[in-house]
Backbone as CSV, one residue per row, in Angstrom:
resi,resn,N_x,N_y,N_z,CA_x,CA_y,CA_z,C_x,C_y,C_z
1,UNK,13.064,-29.064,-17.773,12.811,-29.318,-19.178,13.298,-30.705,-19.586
2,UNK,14.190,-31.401,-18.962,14.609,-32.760,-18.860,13.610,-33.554,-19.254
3,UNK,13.224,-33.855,-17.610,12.006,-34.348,-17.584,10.781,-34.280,-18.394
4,UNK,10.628,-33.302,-18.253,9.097,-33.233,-19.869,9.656,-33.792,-21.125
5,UNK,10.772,-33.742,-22.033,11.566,-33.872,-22.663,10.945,-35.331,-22.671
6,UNK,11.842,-36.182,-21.671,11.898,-37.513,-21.876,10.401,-38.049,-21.235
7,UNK,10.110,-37.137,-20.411,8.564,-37.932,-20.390,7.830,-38.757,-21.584
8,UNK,7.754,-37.724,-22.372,7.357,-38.097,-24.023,7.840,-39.530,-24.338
9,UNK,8.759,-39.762,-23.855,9.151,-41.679,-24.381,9.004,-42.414,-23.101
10,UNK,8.476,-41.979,-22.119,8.141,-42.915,-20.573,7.010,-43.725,-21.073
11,UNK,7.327,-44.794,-21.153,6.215,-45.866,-21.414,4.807,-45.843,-20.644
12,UNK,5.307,-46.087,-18.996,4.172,-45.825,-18.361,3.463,-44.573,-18.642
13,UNK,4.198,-43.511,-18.693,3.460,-42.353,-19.231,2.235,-42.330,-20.403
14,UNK,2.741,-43.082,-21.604,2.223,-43.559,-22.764,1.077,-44.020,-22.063
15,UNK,1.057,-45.292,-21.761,-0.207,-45.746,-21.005,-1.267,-45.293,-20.251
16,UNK,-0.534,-44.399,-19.337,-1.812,-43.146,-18.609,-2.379,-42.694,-19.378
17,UNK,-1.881,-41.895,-20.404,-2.694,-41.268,-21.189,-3.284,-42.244,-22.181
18,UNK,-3.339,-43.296,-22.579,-4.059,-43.962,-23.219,-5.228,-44.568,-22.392
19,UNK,-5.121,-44.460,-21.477,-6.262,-45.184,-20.277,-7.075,-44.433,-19.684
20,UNK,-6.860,-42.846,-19.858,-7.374,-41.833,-19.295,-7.294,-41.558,-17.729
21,UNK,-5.911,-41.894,-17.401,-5.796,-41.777,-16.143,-5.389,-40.260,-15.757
22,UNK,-5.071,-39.650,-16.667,-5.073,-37.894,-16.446,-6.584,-37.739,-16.608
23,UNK,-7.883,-37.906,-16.431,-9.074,-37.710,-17.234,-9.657,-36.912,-15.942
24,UNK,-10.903,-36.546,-15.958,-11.830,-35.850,-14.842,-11.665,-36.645,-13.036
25,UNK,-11.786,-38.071,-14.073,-11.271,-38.354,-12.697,-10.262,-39.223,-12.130
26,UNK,-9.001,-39.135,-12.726,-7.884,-39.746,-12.882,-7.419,-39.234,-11.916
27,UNK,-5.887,-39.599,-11.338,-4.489,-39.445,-10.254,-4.934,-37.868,-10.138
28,UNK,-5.024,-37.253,-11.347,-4.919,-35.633,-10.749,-5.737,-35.005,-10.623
29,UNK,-7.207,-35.251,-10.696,-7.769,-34.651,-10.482,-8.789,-34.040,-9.529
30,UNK,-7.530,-34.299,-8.009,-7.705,-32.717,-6.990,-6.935,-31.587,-7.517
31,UNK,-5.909,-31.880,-8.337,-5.395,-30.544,-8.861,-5.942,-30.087,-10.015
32,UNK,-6.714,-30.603,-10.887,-7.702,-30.037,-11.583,-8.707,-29.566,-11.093
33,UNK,-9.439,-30.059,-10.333,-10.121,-29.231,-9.809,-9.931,-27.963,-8.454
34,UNK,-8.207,-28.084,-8.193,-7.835,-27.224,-7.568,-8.558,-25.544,-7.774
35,UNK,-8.529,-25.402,-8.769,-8.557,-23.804,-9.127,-10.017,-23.336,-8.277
36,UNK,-10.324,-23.997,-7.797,-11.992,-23.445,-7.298,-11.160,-22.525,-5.750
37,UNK,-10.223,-23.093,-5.542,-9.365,-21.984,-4.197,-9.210,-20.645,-4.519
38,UNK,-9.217,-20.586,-5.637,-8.862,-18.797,-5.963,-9.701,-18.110,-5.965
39,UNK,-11.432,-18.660,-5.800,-12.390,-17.697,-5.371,-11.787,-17.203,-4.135
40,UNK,-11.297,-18.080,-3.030,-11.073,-17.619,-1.890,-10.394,-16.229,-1.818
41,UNK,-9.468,-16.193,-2.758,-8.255,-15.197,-2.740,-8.249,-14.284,-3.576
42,UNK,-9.094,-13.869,-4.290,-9.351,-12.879,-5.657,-9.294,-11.975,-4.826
43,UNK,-10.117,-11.739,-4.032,-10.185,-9.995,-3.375,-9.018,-9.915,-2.809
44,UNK,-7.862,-10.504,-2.241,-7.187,-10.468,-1.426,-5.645,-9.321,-1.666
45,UNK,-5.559,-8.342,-1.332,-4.322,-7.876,-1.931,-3.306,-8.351,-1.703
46,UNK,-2.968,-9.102,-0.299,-1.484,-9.770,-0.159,-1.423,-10.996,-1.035
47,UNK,-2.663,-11.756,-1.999,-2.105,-12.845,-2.759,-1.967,-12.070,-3.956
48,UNK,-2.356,-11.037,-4.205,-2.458,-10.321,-5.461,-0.883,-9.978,-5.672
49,UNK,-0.342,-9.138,-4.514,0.579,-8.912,-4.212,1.988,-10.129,-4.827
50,UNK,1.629,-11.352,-4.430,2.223,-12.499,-3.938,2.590,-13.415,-5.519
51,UNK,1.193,-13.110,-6.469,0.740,-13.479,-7.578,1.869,-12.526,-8.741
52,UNK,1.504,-11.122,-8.608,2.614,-10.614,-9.490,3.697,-10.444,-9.039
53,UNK,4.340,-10.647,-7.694,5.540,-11.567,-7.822,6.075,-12.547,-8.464
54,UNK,5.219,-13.768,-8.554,5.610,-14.413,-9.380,5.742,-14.379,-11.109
55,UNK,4.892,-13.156,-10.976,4.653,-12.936,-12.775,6.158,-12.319,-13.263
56,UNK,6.459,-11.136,-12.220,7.629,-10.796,-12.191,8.840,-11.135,-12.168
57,UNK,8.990,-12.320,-11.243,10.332,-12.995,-11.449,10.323,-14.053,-12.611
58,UNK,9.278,-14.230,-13.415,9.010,-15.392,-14.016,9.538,-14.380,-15.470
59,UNK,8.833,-12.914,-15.338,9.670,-12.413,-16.784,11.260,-11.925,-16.768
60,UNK,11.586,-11.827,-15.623,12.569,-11.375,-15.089,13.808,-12.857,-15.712
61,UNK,13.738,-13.900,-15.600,14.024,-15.292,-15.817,14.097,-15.197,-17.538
62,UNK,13.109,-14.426,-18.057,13.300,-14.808,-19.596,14.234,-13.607,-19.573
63,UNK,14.981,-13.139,-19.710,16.032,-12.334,-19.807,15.870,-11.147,-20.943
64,UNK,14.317,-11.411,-21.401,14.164,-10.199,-22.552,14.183,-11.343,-23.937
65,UNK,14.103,-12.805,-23.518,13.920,-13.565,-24.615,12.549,-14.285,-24.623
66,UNK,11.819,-13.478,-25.313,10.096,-13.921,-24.953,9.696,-14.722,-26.126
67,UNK,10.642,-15.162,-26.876,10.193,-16.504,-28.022,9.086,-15.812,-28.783
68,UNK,7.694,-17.303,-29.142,6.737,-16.901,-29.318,5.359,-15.682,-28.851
69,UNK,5.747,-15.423,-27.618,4.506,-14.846,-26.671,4.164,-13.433,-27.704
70,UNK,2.466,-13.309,-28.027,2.329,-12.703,-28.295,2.138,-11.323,-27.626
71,UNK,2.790,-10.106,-28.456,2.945,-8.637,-28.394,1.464,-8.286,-26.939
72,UNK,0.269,-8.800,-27.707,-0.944,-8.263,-26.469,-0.132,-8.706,-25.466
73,UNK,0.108,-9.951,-24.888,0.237,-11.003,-23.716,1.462,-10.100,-22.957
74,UNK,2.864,-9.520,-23.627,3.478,-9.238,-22.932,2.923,-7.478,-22.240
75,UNK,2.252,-7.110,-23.679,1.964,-5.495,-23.132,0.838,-5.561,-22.047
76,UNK,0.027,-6.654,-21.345,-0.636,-6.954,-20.289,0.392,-7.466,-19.245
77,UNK,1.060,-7.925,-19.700,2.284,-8.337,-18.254,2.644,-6.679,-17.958
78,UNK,3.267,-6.212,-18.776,3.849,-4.569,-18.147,2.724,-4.052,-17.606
79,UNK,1.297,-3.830,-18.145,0.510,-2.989,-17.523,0.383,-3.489,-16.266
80,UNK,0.479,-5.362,-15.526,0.426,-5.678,-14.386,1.333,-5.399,-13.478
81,UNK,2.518,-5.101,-13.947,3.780,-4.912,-12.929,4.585,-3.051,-12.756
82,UNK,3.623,-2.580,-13.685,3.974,-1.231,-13.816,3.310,-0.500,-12.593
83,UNK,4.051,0.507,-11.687,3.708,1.114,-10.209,2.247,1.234,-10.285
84,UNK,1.265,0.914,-9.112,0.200,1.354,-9.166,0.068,2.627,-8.941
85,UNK,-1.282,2.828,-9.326,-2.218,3.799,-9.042,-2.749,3.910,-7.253
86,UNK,-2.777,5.088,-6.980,-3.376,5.277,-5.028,-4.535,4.637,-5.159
87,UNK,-4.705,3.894,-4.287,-6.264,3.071,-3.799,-7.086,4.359,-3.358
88,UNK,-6.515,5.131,-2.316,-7.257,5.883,-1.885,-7.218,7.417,-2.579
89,UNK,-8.337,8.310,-3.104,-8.206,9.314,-3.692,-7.930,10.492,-3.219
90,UNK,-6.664,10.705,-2.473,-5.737,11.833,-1.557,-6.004,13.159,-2.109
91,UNK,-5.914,13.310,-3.312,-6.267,14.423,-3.205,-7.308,15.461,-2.688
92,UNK,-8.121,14.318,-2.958,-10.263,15.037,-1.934,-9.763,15.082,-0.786
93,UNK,-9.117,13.862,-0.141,-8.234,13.465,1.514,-8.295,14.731,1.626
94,UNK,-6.920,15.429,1.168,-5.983,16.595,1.385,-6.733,17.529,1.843
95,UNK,-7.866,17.462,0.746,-8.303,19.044,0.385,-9.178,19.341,1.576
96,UNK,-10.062,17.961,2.190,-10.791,18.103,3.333,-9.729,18.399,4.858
97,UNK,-8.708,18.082,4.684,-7.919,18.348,5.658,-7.272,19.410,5.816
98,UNK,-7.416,20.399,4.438,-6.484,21.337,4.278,-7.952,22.861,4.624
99,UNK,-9.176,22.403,4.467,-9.961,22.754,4.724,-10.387,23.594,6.199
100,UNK,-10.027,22.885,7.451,-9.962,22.827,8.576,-8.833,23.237,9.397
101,UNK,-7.614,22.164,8.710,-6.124,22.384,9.482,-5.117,22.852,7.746
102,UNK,-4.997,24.063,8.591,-3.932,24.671,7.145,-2.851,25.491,7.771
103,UNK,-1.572,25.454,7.387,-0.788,26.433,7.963,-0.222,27.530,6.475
104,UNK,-0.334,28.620,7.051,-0.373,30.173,6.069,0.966,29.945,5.693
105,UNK,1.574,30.508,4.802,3.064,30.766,4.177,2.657,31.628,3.387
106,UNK,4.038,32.825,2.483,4.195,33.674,1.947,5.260,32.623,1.038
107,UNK,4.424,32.591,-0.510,5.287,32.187,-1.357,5.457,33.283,-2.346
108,UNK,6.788,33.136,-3.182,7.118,34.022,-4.245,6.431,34.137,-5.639
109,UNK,5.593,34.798,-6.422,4.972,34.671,-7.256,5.486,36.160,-8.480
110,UNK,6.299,35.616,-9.713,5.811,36.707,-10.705,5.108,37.410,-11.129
111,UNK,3.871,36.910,-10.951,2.626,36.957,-11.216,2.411,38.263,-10.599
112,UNK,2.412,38.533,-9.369,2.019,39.614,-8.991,3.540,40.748,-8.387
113,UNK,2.941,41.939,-8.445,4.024,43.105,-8.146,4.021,43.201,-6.643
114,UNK,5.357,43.258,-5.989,5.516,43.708,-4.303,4.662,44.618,-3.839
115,UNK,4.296,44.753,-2.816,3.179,46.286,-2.841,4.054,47.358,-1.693
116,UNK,5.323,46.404,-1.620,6.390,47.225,-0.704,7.131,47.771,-1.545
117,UNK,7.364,47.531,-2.362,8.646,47.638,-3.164,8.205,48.028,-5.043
118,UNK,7.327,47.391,-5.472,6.732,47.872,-6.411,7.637,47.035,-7.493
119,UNK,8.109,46.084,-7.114,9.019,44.967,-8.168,8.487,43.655,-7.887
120,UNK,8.771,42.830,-9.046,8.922,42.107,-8.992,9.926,40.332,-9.111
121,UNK,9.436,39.384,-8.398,8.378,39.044,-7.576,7.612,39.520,-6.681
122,UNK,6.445,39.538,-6.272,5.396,39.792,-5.347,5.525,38.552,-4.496
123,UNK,4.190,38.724,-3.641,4.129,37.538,-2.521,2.488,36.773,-2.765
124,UNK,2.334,35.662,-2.677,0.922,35.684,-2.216,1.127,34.641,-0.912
125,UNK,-0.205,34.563,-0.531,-0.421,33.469,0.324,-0.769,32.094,-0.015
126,UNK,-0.254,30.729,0.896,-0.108,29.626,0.138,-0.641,28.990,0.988
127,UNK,-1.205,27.729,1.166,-1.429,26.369,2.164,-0.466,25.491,2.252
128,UNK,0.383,25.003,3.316,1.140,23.951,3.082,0.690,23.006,4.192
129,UNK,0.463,21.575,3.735,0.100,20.948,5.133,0.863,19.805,5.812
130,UNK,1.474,20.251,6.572,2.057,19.333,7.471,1.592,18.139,7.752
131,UNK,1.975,17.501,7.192,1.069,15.612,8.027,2.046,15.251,8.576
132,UNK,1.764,14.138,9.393,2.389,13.060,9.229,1.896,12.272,9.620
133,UNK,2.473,10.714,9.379,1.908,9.667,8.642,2.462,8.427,9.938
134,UNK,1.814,7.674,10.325,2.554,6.220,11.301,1.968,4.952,10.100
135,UNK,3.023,4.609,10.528,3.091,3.016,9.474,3.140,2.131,11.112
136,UNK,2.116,1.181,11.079,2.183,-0.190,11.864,2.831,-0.983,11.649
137,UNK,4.023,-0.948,12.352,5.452,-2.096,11.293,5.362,-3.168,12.351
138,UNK,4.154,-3.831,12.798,4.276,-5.157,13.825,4.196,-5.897,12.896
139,UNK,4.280,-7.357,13.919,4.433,-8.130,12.969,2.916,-9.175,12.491
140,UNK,2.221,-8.535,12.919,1.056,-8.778,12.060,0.752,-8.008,11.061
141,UNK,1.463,-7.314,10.501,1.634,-6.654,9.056,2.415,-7.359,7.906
142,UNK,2.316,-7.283,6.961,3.170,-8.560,5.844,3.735,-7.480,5.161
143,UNK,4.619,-7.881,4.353,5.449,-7.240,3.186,4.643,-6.587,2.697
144,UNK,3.704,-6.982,1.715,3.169,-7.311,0.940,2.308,-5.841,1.571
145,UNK,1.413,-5.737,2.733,0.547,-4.821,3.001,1.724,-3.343,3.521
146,UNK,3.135,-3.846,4.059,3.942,-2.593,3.671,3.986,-2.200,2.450
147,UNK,3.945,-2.294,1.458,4.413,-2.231,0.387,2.973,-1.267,-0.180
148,UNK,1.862,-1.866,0.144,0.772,-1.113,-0.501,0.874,0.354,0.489
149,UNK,1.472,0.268,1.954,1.246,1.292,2.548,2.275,2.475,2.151
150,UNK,3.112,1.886,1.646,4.863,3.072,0.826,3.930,3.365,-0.188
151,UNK,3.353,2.416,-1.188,2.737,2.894,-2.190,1.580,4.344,-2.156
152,UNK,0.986,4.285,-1.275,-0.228,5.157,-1.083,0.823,6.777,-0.276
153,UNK,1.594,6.023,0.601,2.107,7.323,0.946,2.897,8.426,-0.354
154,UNK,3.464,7.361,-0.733,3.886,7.999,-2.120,2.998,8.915,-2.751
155,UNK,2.050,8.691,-2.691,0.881,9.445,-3.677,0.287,10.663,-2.698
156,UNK,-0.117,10.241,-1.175,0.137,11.444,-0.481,1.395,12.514,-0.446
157,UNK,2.232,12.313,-0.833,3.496,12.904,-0.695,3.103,13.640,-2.534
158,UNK,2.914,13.061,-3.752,2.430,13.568,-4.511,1.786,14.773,-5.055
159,UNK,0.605,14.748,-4.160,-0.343,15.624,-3.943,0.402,16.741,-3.264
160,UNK,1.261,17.049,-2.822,1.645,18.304,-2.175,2.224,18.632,-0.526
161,UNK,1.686,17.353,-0.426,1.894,17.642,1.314,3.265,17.905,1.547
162,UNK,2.925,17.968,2.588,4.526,17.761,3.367,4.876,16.647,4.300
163,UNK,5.455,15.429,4.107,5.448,13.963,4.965,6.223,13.869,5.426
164,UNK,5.895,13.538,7.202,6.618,13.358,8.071,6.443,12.142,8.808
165,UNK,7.302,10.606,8.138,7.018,9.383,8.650,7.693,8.805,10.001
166,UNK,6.306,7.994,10.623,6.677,7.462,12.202,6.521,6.202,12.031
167,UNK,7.333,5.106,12.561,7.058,3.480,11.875,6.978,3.341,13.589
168,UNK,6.353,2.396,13.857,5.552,2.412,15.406,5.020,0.905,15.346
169,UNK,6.017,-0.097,16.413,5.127,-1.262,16.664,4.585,-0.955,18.106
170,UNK,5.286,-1.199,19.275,4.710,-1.053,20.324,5.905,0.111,20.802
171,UNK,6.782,1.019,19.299,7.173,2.213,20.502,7.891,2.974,18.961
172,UNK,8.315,4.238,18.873,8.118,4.421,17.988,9.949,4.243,17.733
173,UNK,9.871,4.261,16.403,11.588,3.557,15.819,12.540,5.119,16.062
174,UNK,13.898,4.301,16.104,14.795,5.351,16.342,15.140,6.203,15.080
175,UNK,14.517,5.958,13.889,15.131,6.857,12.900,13.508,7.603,12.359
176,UNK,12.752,7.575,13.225,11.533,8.380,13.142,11.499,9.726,14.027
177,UNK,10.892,10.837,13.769,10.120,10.728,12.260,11.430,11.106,11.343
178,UNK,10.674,11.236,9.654,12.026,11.393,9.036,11.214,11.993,7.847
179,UNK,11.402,12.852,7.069,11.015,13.820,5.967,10.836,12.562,4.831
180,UNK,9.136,12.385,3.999,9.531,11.680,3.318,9.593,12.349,1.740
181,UNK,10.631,12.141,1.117,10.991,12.310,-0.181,10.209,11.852,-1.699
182,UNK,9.867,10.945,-0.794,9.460,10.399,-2.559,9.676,8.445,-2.715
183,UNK,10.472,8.164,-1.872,11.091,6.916,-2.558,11.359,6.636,-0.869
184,UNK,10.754,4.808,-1.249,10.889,4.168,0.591,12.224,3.385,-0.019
185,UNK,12.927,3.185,1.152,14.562,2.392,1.147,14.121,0.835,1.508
186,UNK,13.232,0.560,1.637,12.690,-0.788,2.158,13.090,-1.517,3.010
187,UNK,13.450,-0.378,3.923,13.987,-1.116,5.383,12.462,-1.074,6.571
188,UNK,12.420,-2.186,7.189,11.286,-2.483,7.912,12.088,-2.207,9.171
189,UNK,11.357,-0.961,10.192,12.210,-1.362,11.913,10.609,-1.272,12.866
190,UNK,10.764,-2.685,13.503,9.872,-2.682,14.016,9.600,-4.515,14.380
191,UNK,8.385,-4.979,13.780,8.420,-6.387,13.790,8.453,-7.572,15.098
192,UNK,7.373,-6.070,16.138,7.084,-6.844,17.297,5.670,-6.808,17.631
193,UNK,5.421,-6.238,18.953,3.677,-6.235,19.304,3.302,-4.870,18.553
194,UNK,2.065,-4.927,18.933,1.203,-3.325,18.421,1.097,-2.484,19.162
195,UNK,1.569,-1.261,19.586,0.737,-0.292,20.471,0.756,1.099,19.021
196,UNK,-0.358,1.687,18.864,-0.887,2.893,18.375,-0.618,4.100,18.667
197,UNK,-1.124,4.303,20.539,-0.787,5.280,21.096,0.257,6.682,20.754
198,UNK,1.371,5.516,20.896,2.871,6.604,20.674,3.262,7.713,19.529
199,UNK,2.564,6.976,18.559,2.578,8.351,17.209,1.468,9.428,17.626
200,UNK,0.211,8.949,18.487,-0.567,9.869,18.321,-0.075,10.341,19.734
201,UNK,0.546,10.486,20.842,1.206,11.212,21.688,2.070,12.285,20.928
202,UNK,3.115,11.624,19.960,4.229,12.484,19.969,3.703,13.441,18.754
203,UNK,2.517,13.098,17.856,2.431,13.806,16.770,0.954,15.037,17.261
204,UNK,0.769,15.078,18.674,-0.111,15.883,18.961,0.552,17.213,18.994
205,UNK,-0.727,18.217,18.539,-0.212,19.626,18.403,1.137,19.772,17.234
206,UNK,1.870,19.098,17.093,3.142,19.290,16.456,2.617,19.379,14.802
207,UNK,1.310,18.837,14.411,1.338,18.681,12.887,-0.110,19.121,12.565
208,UNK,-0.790,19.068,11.434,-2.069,19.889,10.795,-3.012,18.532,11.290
209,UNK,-2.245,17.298,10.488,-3.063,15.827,10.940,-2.159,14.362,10.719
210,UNK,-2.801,13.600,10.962,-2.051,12.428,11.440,-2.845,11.448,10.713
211,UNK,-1.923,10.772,9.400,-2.476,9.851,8.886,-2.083,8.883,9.115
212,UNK,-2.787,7.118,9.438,-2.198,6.231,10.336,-2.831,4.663,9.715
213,UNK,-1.695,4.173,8.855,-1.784,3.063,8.040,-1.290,1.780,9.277
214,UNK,-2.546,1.009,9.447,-2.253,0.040,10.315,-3.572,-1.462,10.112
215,UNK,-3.925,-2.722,10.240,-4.493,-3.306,10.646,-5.693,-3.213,11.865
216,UNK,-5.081,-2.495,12.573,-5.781,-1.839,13.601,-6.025,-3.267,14.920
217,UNK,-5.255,-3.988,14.782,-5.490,-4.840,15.827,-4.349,-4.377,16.855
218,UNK,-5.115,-3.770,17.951,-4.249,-3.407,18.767,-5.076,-2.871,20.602
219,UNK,-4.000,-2.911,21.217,-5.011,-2.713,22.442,-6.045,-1.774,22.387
220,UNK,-6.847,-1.586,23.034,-7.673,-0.189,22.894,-6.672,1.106,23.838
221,UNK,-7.324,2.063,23.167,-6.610,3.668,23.478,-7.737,4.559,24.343
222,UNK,-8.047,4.729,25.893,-8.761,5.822,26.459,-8.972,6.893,25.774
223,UNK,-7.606,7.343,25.915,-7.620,8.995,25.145,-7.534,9.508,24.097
224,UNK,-8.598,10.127,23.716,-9.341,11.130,22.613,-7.928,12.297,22.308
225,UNK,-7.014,12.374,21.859,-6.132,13.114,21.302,-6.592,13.593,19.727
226,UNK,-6.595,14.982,20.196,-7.093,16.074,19.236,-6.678,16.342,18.201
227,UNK,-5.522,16.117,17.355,-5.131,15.796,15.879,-5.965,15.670,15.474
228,UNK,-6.439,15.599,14.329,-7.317,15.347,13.353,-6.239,13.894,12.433
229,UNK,-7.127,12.868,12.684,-6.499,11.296,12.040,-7.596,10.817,11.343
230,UNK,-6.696,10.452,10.241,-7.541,9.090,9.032,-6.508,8.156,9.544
231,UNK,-7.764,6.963,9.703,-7.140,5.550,9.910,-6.993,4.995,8.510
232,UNK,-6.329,4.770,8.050,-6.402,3.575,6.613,-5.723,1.984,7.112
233,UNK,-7.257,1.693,7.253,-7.235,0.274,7.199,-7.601,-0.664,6.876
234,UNK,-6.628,-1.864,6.493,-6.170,-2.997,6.045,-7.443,-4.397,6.396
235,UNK,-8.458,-4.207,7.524,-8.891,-5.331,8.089,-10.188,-4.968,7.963
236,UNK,-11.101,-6.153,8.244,-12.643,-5.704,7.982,-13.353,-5.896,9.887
237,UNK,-12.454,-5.359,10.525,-12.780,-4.389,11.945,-14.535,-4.723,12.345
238,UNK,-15.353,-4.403,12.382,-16.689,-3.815,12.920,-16.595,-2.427,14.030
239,UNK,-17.108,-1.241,14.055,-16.902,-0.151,14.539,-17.221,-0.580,16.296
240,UNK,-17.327,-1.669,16.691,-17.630,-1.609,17.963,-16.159,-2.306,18.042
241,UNK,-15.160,-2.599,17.279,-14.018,-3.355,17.737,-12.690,-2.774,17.676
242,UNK,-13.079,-1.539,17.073,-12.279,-0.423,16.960,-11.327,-0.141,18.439
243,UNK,-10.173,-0.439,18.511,-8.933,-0.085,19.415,-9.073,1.781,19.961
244,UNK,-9.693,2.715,18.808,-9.343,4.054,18.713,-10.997,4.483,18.066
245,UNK,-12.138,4.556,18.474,-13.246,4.928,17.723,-12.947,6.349,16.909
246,UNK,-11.976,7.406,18.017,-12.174,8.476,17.015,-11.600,8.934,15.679
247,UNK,-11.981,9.942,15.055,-11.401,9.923,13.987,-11.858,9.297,12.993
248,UNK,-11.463,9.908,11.288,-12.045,9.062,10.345,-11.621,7.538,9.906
249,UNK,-11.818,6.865,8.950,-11.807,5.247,9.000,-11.762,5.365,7.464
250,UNK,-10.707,4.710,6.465,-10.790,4.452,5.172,-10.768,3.009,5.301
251,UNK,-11.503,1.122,4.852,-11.010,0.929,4.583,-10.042,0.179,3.296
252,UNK,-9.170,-0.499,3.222,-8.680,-0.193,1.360,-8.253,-1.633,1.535
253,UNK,-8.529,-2.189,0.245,-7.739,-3.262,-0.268,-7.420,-3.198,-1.616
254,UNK,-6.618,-3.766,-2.220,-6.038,-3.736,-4.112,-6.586,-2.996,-4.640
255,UNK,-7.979,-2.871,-4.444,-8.416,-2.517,-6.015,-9.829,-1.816,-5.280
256,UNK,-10.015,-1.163,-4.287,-10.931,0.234,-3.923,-10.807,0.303,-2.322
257,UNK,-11.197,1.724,-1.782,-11.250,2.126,-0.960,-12.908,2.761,-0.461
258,UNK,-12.909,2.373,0.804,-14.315,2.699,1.384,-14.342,3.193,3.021
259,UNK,-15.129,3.981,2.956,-15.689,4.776,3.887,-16.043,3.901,5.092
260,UNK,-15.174,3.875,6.467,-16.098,3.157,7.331,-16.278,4.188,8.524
């Protein structure tokens, strides 16, 4: 603020702008015409990502002292930094998975009378579905695309399931798997090559299905392991470049999810 301050009495300054050397085509204007780069990056979720970071630390800095800014301007900053919404719509997910692979339970219900006992609670029958979930924590993954992948699990975990997370670069981490709760600790273990394989070894037979948030750049996999897996992925792949052909294919960026 110095600087701008006293700019205002910089002589030479005075002069630029009297000469039109800030003008269309003055000293700055590759950075005026900079902004044509952000076509590049609009779709992109890791600059999106990267972008309300900065929006964030930038309100974070006004300390709750927002001067002039008008009431709309800030209630659009909160709607930008407030938790998203799931890219992908888990609940249809679920229901197709719960469809096929379901495991039976006896839950407690008021609702109905014992037919042993003639009291109540009664019993009925329930669906609960076991997933679990591998996160690709190599290091061709960014913050930024962890962050959308905690986000979405969150919302699987939402919906009802039951989450059981495996973080897997080329082997799977020592504090996997681990019951997920609700809330990631934002510890990354991993942050080397890619191998896939190992979650879908250790999560065979053991679970209903195997949901598997990754880039998908990774060696290819021979074997057809019988889990039932959604890939949700991050990259725009072509199905002949696919590491793992079987199994279903979501894939998602910021702002929608699609069928591949």
């Amino acid at each position: 603020m110095w600087y701008y301050t006293h700019l205002r009495e910089n002589e030479k300054f005075k002069k630029q702008c009297q000469n039109g050397s800030f003008g269309p085509r003055g000293v700055l204007s590759h950075i005026l015409d900079g902004h044509k780069a952000w076509d590049d990056v609009k779709d992109d979720p890791v600059m999106k990502e990267f972008a309300k970071d900065i929006v964030r630390k930038a309100k974070d800095l006004c300390n709750k002292q927002y001067g002039n800014i008008p009431g709309a301007v800030l209630a659009q900053i909160d709607e930008l930094l407030r938790r998203k919404k799931s890219i992908v719509p888990w609940g249809r997910v679920l229901r197709m998975f719960v469809a096929s692979a379901q495991e039976s339970v006896l839950d407690y219900t008021v609702k109905k009378i014992s037919k042993r006992y003639g009291t109540r609670p009664g019993t009925r029958k329930g669906d609960v579905l076991k997933l679990a979930v591998a996160i690709d924590t190599s290091g061709s993954i960014s913050d930024e695309q962890l962050q959308l992948f905690w986000n979405e699990i969150r919302w699987v975990w939402k919906n009802g399931a039951e989450v059981w997370v495996y973080e897997c670069d080329t082997q799977i981490s020592e504090r996997s798997p681990f019951k997920f709760k609700g809330k990631w600790d934002g510890k990354v273990h991993g942050r080397g090559g890619t191998d896939l394989e190992p979650p879908l070894k250790e999560c065979e037979r053991k679970y209903d299905a195997l949901i598997y948030f990754t880039d998908f750049y990774a060696p290819v996999i021979e074997t057809q392991y019988r889990i039932q897996t959604l890939w949700v992925l991050t990259t725009e792949l072509e199905k002949d470049q696919y590491p793992y052909p079987w199994g279903k294919h979501i894939k998602i960026d910021e702002g929608k999810a699609s069928a591949a």
